[in-house]
LUMVEX-813458 format. One record per residue (C-alpha): residue in three letters; x, y, z. Coordinates in steps of 0.02 Angstrom, whole numbers, plus 50000, padded with zeros to 5 digits. Layout:
residues N
AlaXYZ/...
end
This chain:
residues 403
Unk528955018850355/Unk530315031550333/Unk531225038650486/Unk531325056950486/Unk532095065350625/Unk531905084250622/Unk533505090650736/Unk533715107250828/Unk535325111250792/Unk535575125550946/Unk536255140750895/Unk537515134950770/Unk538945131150854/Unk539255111550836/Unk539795109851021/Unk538215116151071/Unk537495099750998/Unk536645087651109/Unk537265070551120/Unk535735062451044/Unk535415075750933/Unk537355071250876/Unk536685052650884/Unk535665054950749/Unk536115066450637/Unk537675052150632/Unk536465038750581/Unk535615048950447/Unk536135046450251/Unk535005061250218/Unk534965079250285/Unk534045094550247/Unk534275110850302/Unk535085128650244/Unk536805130050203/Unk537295138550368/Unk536545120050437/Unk537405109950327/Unk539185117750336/Unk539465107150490/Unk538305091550472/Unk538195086550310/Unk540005077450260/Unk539625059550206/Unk537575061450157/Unk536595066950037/Unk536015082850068/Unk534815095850031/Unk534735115650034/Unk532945118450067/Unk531875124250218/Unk530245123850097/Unk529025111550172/Unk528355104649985/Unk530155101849933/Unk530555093650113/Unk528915080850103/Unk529665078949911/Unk531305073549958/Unk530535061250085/Unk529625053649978/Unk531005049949859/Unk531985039549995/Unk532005023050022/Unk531115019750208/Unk532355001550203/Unk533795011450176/Unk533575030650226/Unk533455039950376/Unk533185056250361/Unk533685073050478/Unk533105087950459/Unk534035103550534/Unk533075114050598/Unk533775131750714/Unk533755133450891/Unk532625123250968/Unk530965111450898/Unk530005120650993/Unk530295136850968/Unk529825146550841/Unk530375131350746/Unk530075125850537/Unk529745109850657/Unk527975116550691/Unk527985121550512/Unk528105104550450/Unk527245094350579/Unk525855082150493/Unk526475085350318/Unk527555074250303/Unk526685056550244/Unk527055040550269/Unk528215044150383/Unk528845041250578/Unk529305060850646/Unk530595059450772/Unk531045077050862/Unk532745081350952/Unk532595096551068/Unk534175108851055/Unk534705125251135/Unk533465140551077/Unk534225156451055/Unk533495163651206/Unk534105152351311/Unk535985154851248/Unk535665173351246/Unk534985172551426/Unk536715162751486/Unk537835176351388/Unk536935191151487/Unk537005183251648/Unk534845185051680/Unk533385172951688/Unk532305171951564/Unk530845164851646/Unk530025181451673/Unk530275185651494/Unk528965191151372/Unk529375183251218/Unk528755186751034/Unk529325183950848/Unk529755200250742/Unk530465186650619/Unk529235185650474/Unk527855189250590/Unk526785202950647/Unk526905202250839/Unk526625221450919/Unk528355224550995/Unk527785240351048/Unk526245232851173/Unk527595219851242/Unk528965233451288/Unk527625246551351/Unk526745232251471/Unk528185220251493/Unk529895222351605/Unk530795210851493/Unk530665207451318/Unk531415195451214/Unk531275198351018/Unk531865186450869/Unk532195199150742/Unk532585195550539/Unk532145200050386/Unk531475219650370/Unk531315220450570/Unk533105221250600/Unk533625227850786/Unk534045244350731/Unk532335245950643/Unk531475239350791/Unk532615251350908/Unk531815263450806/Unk530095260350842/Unk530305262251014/Unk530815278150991/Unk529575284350899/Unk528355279451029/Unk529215289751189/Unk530535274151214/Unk532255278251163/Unk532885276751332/Unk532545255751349/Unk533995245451365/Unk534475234651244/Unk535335220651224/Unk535805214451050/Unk536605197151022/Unk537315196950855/Unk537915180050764/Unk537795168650938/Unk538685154150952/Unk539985157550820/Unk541705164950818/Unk541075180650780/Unk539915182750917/Unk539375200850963/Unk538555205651141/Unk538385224251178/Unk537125234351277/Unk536385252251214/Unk534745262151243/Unk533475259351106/Unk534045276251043/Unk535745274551003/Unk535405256950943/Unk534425266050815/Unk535915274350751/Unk536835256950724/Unk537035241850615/Unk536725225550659/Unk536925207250596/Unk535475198850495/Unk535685184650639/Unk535115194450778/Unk534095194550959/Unk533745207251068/Unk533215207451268/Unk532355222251314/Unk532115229751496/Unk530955241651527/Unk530915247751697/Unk529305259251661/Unk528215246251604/Unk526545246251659/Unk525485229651685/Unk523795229451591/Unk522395228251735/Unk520905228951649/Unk520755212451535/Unk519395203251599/Unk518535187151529/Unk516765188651604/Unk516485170351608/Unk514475164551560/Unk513555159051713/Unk513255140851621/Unk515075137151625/Unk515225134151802/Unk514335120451909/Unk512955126652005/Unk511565124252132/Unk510505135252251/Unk512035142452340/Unk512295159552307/Unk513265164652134/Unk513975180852048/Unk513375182251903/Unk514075185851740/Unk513605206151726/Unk513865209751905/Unk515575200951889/Unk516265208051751/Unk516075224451833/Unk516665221652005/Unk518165213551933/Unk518685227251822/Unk518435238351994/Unk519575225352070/Unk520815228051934/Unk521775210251960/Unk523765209351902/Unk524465194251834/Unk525355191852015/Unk524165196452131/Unk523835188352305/Unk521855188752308/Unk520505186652419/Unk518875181452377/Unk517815182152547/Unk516175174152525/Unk516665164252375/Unk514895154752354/Unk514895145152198/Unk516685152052166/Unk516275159551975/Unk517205176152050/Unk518815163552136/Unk518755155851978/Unk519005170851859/Unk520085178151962/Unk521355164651961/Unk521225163651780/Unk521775182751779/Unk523075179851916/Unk524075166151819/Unk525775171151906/Unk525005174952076/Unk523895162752187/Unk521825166852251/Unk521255162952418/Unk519235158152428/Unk518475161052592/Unk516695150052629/Unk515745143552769/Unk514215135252689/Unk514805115152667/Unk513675114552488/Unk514655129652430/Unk516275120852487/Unk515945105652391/Unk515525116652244/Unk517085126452264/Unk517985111152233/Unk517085104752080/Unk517205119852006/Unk519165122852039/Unk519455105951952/Unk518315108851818/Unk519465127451763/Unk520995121651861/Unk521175131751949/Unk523005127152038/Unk523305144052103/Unk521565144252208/Unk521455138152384/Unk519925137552452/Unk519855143352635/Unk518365134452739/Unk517535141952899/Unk517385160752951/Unk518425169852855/Unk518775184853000/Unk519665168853093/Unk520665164252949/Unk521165181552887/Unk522625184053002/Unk523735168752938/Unk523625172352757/Unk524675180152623/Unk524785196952631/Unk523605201852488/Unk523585215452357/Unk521515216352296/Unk520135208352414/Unk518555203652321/Unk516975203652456/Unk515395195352389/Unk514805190952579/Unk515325195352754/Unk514425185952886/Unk514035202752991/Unk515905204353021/Unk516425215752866/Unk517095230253001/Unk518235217353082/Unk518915209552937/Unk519435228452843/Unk520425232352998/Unk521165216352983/Unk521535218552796/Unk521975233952791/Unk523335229352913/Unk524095218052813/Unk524125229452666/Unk523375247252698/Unk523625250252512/Unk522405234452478/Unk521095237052338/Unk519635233052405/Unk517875228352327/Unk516155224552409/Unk514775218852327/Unk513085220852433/Unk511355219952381/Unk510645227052542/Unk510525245852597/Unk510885240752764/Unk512795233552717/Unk512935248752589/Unk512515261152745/Unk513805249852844/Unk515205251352726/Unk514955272652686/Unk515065273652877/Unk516685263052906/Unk517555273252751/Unk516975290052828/Unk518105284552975/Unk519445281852882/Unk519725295052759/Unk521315286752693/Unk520355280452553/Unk519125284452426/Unk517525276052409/Unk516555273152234/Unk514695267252227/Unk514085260552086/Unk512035254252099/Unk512185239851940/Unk510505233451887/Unk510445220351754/Unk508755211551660/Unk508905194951576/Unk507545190251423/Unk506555173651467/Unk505445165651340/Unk503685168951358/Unk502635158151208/Unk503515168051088/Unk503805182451168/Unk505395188451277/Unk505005195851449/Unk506405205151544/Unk506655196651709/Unk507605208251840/Unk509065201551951/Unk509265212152113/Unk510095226552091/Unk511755226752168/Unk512985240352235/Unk514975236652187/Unk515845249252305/Unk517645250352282/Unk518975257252411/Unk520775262252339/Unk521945272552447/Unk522085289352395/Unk523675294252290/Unk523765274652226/
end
């Protein structure tokens, strides 16, 4: 079986090479890539200027697998935005071997000084990615740019939707002895010329989060019993009430079956969920269902949750599905953690919706919204469907004024 190694090459700069990506671009008598590749790693073997995946499998199958190895160059890194995805499985017959190399974001990242772990990162090279979306919602962009999307035409996007005054970072030819770093606002970067082999890192400072994506997760997904559960329609809404950001700290008090500590921590990928429960079946099912999503960023809480409030994370949105007759108590004791907590309570009782109106009439900080949510579901009846009601249920939701 032919060896084919398929090498990322870093930026361009031969230094940049890793040792065994050196290692085996050395022991190959075949390598394909574009010329810009093959200026520095091609002396001494046959090689090919192609990056077109039938000519690639072509030339592979041509060699000799008792005599050949075979490298193919690819940019960057293997895994990143790389022909190496491209190409992966078409190549028959024979053994894939892949090298990982420096991406251009990670080079860029190390010339600018920042992290790019926090970094929203898209494609405008030969792809359709919405650059706009990503700068509007995202502090830091990064953007592969080529072909008709060059940084000044993307610069000029962003001005024509209200944001010229971005900064920009453009690296232009990286690696190489003509390197170019330089900073602008997305409006004069508009006015300017740029290489064909060009990145940008974008920081917007105004960018707003998204809130409102929700999945709304079927009931039948999660593992369930006679405890108490969420379900799907009531969910959906209180969660968009909640309106959960990617980093949140959030409590879920009165978890139950956990389909709202579940979702939640789905939504909260780069934050962490704390799920409050006293009932030992729920418990158990609060576990089975965390490792059936996991769900890494969800602790679950046992006991009364007004004992276990004061030693948690501050948090920024409480969920409250169930309150053990000590909702009062455990507001005060939220509130001062974060008075600018969003806060929603689900109750199904006119007795806990009475409770709650009175507690935000004595604090006039916030503003209160009821919403009464009644939902039907169809069951089969012979061959009829017969509308089934679930208990209505008021979502109230407390946000401090001005937020």
């Amino acid at each position: 079986m032919l060896r084919v190694n398929i090498v990322g090459i870093g930026p361009g700069n031969p230094k940049l090479l890793t040792g065994a990506a050196r290692e085996a671009i050395e022991a190959s008598t075949v390598v394909i890539g574009d010329k810009r590749m093959l200026a520095n790693f091609a002396a001494g073997k046959r090689s090919y200027d192609t990056i077109k995946t039938a000519e690639i499998a072509e030339i592979c199958a041509e060699a000799d697998p008792q005599k050949d190895v075979v490298s193919v160059l690819v940019s960057g890194d293997v895994g990143f935005f790389s022909l190496a995805k491209t190409i992966s499985g078409k190549l028959p017959n024979c053994e894939c071997v892949r090298y990982a190399g420096i991406s251009s974001l990670v080079y860029f990242a190390q010339q600018l000084g920042m992290s790019w772990d926090d970094a929203k990162i898209i494609s405008m090279h030969g792809r359709r990615q919405n650059l706009i979306e990503a700068v509007a919602h995202n502090k830091k962009v990064f953007a592969l740019t080529g072909g008709e999307n060059s940084p000044q035409v993307l610069c000029a996007k962003l001005c024509e939707h209200g944001m010229g005054e971005v900064q920009v970072y453009v690296g232009e030819n990286l690696s190489y002895d003509d390197e170019k770093v330089s900073a602008m606002t997305a409006a004069e970067g508009a006015e300017q010329k740029f290489s064909s082999l060009s990145v940008m890192m974008i920081i917007n400072d105004g960018a707003k989060q998204l809130t409102h994506a929700v999945h709304g997760l079927s009931d039948d997904l999660f593992i369930r019993s006679k405890v108490p559960m969420t379900k799907q329609e009531i969910r959906a809404v209180s969660i968009s009430k909640l309106m959960p950001e990617e980093t949140d700290v959030i409590y879920d008090i009165g978890a139950g079956t956990g389909s709202c500590s579940i979702e939640l921590a789905l939504l909260a990928k780069r934050g962490s969920v704390y799920a409050f429960e006293r009932n030992p079946l729920a418990l158990e099912l609060l576990e089975k269902n965390k490792a059936l999503f996991g769900a890494d960023n969800l602790t679950i809480v046992p006991g009364e949750a007004s004992a276990n409030l004061e030693a948690m994370p501050v948090p920024d949105c409480v969920f409250i599905g169930g309150s053990g007759g000590n909702l009062c108590k455990m507001l005060d004791t939220i509130y001062s953690k974060n008075a600018a907590c969003r806060v929603v309570i689900n109750a199904i009782t006119v007795e806990t919706l009475i409770e709650v109106a009175e507690y935000y009439k004595q604090h006039e900080a916030y503003a209160l919204d009821i919403v009464n949510v009644f939902a039907a579901r169809a069951k089969k009846l012979g061959a009829y469907n017969l509308m089934m009601a679930q208990n209505p249920v008021y979502v109230m939701t407390a946000l401090k004024k001005g937020e």
